[in-house]
C-alpha positions as CSV (number, residue, x, y, z in Angstrom):
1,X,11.0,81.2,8.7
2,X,8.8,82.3,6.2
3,X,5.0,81.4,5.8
4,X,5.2,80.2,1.9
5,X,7.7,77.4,3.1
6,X,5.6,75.0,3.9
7,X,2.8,74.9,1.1
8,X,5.8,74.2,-0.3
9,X,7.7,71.7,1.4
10,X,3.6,69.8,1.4
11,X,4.0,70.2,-2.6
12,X,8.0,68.1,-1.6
13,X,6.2,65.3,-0.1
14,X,3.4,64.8,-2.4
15,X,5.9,64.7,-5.0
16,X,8.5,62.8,-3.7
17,X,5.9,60.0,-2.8
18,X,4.9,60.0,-6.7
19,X,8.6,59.1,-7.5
20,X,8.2,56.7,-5.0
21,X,5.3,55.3,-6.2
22,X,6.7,54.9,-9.7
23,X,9.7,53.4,-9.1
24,X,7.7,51.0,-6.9
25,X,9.6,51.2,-3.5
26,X,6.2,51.7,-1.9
27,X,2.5,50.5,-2.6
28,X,-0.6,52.5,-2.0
29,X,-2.6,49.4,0.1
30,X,-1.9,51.2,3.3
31,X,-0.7,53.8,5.7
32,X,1.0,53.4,9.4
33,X,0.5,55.8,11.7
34,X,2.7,56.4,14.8
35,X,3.7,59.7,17.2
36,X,6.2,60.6,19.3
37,X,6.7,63.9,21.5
38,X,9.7,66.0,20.6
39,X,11.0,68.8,23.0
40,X,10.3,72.4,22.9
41,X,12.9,75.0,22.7
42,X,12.8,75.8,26.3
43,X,15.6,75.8,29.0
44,X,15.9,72.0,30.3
45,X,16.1,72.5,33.5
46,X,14.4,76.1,34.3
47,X,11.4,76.2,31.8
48,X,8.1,77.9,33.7
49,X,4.7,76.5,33.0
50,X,0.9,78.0,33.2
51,X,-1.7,75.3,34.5
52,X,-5.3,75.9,33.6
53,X,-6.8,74.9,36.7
54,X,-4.2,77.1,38.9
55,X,-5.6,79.7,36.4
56,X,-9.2,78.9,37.4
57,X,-9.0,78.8,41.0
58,X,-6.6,82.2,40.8
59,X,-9.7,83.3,38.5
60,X,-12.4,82.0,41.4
61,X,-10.9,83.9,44.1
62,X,-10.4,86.8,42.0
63,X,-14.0,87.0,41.2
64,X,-14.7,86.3,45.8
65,X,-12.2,89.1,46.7
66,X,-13.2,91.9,44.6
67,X,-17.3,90.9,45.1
68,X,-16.1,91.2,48.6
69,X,-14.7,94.2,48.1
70,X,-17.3,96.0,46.2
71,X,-19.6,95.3,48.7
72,X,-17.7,96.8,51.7
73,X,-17.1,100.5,49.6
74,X,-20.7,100.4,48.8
75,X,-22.1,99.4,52.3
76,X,-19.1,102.1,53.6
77,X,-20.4,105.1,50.8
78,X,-16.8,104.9,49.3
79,X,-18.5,104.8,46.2
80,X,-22.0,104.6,44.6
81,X,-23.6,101.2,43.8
82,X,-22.6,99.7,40.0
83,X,-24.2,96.8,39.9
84,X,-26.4,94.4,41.1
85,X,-25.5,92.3,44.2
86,X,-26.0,88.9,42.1
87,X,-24.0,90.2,39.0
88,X,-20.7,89.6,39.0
89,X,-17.8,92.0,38.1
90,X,-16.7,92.0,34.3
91,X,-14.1,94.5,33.4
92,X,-16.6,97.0,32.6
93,X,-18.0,97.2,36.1
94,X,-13.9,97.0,37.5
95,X,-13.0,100.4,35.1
96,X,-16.5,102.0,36.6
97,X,-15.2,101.3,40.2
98,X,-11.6,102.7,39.2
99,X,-13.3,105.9,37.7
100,X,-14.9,106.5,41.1
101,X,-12.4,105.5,43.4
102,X,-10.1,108.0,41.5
103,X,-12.7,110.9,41.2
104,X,-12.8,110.3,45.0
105,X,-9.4,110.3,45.6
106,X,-9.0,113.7,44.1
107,X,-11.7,115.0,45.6
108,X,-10.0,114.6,49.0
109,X,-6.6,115.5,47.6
110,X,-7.9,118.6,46.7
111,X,-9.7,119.1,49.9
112,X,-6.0,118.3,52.1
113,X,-4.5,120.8,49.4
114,X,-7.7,123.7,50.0
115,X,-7.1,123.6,53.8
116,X,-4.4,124.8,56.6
117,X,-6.5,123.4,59.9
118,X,-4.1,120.3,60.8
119,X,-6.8,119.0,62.5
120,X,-9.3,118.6,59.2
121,X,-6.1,117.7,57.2
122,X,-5.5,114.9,59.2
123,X,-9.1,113.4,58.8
124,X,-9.5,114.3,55.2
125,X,-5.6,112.0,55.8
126,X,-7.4,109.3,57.2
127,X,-10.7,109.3,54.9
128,X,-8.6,109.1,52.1
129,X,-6.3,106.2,53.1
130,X,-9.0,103.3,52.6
131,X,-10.2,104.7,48.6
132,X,-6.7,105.2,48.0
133,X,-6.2,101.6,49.2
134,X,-9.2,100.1,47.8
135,X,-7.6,102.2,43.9
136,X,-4.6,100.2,44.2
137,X,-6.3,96.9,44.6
138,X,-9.0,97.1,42.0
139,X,-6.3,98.5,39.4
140,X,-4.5,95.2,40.7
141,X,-7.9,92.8,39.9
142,X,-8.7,94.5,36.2
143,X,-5.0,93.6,35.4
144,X,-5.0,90.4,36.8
145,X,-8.3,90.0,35.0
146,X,-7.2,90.7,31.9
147,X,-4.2,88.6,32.7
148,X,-6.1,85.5,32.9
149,X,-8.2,86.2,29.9
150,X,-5.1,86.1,27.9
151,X,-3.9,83.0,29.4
152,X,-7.1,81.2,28.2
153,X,-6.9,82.1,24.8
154,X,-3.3,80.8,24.7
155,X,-4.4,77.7,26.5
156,X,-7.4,77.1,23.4
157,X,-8.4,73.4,24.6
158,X,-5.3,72.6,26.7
159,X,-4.2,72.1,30.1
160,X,-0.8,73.8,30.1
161,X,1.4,76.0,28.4
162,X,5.0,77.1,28.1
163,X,5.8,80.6,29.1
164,X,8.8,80.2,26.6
165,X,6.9,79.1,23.7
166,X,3.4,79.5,24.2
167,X,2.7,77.2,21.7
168,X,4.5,73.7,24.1
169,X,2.3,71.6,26.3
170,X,3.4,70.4,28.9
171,X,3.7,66.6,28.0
172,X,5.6,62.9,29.7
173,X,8.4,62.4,27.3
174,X,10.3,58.6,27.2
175,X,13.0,60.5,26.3
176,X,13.8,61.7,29.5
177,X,17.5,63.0,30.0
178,X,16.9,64.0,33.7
179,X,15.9,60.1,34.2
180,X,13.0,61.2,36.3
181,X,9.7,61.3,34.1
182,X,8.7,64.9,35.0
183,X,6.6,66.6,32.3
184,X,8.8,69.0,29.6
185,X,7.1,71.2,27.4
186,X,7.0,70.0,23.8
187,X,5.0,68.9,20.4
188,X,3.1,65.8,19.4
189,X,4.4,64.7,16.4
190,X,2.5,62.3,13.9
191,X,3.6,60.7,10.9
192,X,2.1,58.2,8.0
193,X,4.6,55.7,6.4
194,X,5.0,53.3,3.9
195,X,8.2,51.0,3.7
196,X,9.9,53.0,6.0
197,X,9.1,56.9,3.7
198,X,7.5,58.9,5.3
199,X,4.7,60.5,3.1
200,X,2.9,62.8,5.6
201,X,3.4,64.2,9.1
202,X,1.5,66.9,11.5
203,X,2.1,68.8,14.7
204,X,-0.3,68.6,17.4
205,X,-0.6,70.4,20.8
206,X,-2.5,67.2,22.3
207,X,-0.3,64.8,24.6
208,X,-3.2,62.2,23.3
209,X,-2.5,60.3,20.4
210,X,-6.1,59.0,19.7
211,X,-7.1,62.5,20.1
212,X,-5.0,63.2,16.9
213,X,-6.0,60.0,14.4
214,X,-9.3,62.2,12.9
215,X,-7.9,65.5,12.4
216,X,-4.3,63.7,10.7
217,X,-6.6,61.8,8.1
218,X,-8.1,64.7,7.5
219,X,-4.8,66.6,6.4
220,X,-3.2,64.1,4.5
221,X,-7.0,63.6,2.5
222,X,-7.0,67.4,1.8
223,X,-3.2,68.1,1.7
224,X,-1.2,65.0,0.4
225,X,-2.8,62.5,-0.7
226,X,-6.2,59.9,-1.1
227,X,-6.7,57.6,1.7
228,X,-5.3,53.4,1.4
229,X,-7.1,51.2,2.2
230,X,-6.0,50.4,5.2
231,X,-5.3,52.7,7.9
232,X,-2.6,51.3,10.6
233,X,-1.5,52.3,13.9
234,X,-1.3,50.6,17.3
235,X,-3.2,50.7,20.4
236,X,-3.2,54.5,21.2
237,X,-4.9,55.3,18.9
238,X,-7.6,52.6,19.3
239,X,-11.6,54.3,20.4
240,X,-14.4,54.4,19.3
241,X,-14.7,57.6,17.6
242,X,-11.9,56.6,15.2
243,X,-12.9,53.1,14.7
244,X,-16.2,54.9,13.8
245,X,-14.4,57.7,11.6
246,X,-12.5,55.6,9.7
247,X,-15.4,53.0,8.6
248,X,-18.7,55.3,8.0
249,X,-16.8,59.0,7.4
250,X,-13.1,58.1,5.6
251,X,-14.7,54.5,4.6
252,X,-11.6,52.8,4.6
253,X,-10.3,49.9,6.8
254,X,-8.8,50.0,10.6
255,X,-6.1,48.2,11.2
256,X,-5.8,49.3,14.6
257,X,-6.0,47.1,17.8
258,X,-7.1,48.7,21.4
259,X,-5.6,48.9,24.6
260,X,-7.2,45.5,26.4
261,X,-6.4,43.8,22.4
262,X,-3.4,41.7,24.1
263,X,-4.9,41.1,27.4
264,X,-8.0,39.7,26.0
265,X,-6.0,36.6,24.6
266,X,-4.7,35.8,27.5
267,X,-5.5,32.1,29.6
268,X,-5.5,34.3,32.8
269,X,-8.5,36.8,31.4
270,X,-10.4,34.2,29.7
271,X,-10.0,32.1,33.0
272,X,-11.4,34.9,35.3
273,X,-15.4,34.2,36.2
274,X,-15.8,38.2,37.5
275,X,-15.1,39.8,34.2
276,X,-18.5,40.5,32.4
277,X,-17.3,39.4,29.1
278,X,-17.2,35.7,30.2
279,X,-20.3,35.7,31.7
280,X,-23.3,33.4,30.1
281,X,-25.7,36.1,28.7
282,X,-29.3,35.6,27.8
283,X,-30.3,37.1,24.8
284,X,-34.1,36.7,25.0
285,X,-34.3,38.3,28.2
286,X,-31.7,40.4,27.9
287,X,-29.7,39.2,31.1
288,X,-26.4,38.1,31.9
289,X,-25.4,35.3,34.8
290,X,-22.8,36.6,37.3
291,X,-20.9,34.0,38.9
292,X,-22.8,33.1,41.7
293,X,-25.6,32.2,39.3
294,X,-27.7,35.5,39.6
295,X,-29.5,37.6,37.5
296,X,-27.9,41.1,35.7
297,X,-30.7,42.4,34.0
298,X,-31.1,45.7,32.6
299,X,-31.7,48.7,34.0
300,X,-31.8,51.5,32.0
301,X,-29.8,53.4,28.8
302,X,-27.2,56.1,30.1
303,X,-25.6,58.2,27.0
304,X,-22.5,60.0,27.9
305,X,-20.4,62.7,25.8
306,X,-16.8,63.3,26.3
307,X,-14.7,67.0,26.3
308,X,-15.1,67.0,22.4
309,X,-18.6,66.1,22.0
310,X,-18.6,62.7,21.0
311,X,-21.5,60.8,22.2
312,X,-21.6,57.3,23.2
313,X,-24.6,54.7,24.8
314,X,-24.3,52.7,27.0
315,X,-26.8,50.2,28.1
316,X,-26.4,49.8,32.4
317,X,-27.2,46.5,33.7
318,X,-27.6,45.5,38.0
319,X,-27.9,42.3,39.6
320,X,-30.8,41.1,41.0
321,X,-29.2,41.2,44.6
322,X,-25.4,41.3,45.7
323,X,-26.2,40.8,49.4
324,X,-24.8,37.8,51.3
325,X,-23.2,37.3,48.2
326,X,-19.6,34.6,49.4
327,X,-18.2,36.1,45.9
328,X,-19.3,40.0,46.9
329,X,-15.4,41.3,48.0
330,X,-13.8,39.5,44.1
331,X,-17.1,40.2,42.2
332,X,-17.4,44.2,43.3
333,X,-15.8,47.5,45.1
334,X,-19.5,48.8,45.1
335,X,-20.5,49.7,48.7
336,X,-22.3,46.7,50.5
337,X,-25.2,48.6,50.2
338,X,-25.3,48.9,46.1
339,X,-25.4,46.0,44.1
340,X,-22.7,45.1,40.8
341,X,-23.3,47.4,38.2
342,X,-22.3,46.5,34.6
343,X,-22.3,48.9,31.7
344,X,-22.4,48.0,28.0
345,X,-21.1,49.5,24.9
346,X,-22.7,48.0,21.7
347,X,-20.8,49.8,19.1
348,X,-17.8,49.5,21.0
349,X,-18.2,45.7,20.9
350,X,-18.9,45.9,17.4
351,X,-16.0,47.7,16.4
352,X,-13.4,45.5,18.5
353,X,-15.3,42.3,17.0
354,X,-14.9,43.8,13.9
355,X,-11.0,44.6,14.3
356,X,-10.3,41.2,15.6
357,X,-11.5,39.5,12.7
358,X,-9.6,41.5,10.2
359,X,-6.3,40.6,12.5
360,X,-6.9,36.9,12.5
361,X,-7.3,37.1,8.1
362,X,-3.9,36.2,6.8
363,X,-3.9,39.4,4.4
364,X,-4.8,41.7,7.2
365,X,-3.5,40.5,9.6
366,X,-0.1,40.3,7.7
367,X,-0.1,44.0,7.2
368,X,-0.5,44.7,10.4
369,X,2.4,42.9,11.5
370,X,4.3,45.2,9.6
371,X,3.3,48.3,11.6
372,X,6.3,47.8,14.0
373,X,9.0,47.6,11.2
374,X,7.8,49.9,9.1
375,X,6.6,53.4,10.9
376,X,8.8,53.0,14.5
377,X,12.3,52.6,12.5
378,X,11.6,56.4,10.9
379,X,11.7,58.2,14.4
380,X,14.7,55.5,15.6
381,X,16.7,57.2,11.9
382,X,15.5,60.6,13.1
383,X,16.5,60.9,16.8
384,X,19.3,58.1,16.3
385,X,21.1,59.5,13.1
386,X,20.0,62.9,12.4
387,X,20.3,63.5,16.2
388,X,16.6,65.1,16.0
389,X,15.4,65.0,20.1
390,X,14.8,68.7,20.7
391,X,13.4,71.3,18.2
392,X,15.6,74.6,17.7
393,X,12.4,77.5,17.0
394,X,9.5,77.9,18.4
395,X,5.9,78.3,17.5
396,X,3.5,75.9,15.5
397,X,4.5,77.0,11.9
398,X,8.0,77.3,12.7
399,X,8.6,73.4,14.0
400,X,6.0,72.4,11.9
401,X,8.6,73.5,8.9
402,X,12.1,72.2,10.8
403,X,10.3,69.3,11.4
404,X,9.3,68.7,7.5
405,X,12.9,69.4,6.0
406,X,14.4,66.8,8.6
407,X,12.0,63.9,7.4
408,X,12.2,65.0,4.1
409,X,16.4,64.1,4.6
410,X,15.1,61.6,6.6
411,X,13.6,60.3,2.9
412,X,16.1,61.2,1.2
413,X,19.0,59.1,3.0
414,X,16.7,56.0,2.8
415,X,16.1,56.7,-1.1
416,X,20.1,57.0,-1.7
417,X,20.7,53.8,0.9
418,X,18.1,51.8,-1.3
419,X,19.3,52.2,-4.6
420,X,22.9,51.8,-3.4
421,X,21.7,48.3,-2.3
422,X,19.9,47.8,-5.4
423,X,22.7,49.0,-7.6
424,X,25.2,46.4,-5.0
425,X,22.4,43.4,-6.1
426,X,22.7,44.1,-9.5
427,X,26.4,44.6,-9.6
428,X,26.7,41.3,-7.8
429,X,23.9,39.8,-9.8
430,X,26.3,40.7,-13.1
431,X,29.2,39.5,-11.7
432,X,27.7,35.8,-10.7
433,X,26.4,35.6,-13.8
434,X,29.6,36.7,-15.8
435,X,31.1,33.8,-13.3
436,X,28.9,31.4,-14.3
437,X,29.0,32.2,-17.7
438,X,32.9,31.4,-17.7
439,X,32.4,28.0,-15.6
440,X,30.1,26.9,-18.3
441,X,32.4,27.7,-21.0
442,X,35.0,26.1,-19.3
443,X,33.2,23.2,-18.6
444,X,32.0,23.2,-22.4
445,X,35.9,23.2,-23.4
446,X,36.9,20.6,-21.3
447,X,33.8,18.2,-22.4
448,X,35.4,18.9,-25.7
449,X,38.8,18.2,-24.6
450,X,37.6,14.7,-23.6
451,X,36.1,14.4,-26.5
452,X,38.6,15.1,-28.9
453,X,41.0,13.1,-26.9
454,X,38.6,10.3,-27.0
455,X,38.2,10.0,-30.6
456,X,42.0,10.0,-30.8
């Protein structure tokens, strides 16, 4: 496929949401986000994958066996000292070793070829079998080397990749058609909506779908369109970082709930003594009451920082004492030695307080409500009628484009199917009204009828 397709098929959507926007089939109050994970174009049942941590511990031993090695020709005068004992081997110091090992090779070749005495011949044999030996293996390590270096560039943040299309992570699909839930290479695919249209999509290489919400704003600010509003998806997409994103960096409102959102209006959480959040907290000193009426005071601020960087504080709290406790074995799984432990998250309570007030406002709360008829039916239309399950190219750019002329027909069925309908209400709109414009007339005439015959 060629590169200048899809600056192009961007320029598509941006229009075609104009259109839409001035024929008003859609408003501009909000967005709802959703993924799903689409199939790579690999063989179902025979694809080959690369893991990154089979790649680091092939790496690890790598690095052990050809220290090990070094070592023994240097302590054996096979060949000169390189490097330092501590350093380890880059693929500098490998070529040096090779370059020796060789030059000592063919000095002993050209020894066995210099002499006739079977006797020397058959040393000169013997002292060349272990460099000749020790040349095949290091030639083996600077490949294998290189090998892995290559694999981590591919792998650029990820755990997996496809041998097929370098480009597939290895991912748990729902649509499974082995029925077994094994992991498939494929793509992440996100979308934004609005009455079903939708206005903006991405690729993604991440299995995560909260890992995606920040870098998918920031394509359809810069490449589509401005930001609604409101900002919608369900609870995958739910964290901190994107509650915090959303609100201070994209200002704009998160209609998005978070994975304990259900669970946390339930009779049986509310009801449960051990869980922190319905404990009686002190705010003076800064303690909360566990349920065999002791003290949790705090203890100290931990700060922790996830694979991206994003930072988040915690403030640790530990009871007074958790020994003899009658309550110890529902309370805790801490050893009997260690008391309960309780960490807080003040921004993350902040944000979820925050996100359940805007769901209990009937505006807000209204619009959210629409998430699940809105943005799901537009993968059901594109796996359901345009049969779209699997991709047919591979590569980034390539399914990135296959992927934005199906949802673009994807738009364009639902544009023709809506004005059919509004054409069909206007047509039947016409036709009721021509109907009771005739049943008035006739009831006109026959009030004059009666009339006339009255009077006569």
């Amino acid at each position: 496929m060629n590169p200048l397709v899809q600056p192009i098929l961007q320029e598509c959507f941006i229009q075609f949401r104009n259109q839409l926007v001035s024929q008003q089939l859609i408003d501009e109050e909000a967005i709802f986000i959703d993924g799903t994970k689409l199939e790579a174009n690999v063989n179902k049942y025979t694809f080959t994958f690369i893991w990154k941590k089979s790649t680091q511990r092939y790496e690890e031993s790598l690095r052990e066996k050809s220290k090990s090695y070094y070592q023994q020709l240097v302590e054996e005068q096979i060949i000169p000292s390189i490097c330092s004992e501590d350093d380890e081997l880059n693929t500098g110091n490998l070529k040096q070793i090779i370059d020796e090992l060789e030059m000592k090779v063919s000095d002993l070749s050209t020894k066995i070829e210099n002499t006739s005495d079977v006797q020397e011949r058959k040393e000169l044999h013997s002292e060349r079998k272990e460099p000749k030996k020790a040349l095949k293996a290091f030639s083996d390590f600077i490949y294998r080397k290189q090998k892995y270096k290559e694999q981590h560039d591919i792998y650029n943040d990820r755990n997996s990749y496809s041998k097929t299309d370098h480009d597939a992570t290895f991912m748990r699909m729902k649509d499974d058609h082995m029925m077994i839930g094994q992991l498939k290479p494929g793509y992440n695919v996100q979308i934004a909506t609005n009455h079903q249209y939708v206005l903006a999509y991405e690729t993604f290489l991440n299995p995560t779908d909260f890992k995606t919400m920040i870098p998918f704003l920031d394509t359809i600010k810069k490449s589509y369109f401005d930001l609604p509003k409101y900002i919608v998806a369900d609870a995958g997409y739910g964290s901190e970082e994107n509650y915090q994103a959303i609100l201070d960096n994209f200002e704009r409102t998160p209609l998005i709930t978070y994975t304990m959102y259900q669970k946390e209006h339930t009779k049986k959480y509310k009801q449960n003594p051990f869980i922190p959040d319905n404990w009686i907290y002190n705010e003076l000193a800064d303690t909360y009451i566990c349920p065999n009426n002791r003290e949790v005071k705090f203890r100290n601020y931990s700060t922790r920082a996830d694979k991206s960087g994003f930072k988040r504080q915690f403030k640790m709290y530990e009871c007074e004492s958790c020994l003899n406790c009658p309550v110890r074995a529902l309370c805790t799984r801490a050893k009997s030695s260690k008391n309960r432990v309780v960490q807080k998250n003040g921004s993350w309570e902040y944000f979820k307080a925050h996100v359940r007030e805007l769901l209990k406002e009937d505006v807000t709360g209204e619009i959210y409500r629409q998430r699940k008829i809105d943005v799901e039916p537009a993968f059901g239309n594109l796996k359901a009628n345009l049969a779209f399950n699997r991709f047919s190219v591979r590569g980034t750019d390539k399914i990135s484009q296959e992927l934005g002329f199906s949802l673009m027909a994807l738009n364009l069925r639902k544009m023709r199917k809506n004005r059919k309908d509004i054409s069909e209400r206007i047509r039947k709109n016409k036709h009721s009204e021509m109907r009771g414009f005739i049943l008035e007339c006739l009831c006109q005439s026959k009030i004059k009828m009666s009339q006339n015959e009255g009077s006569h």
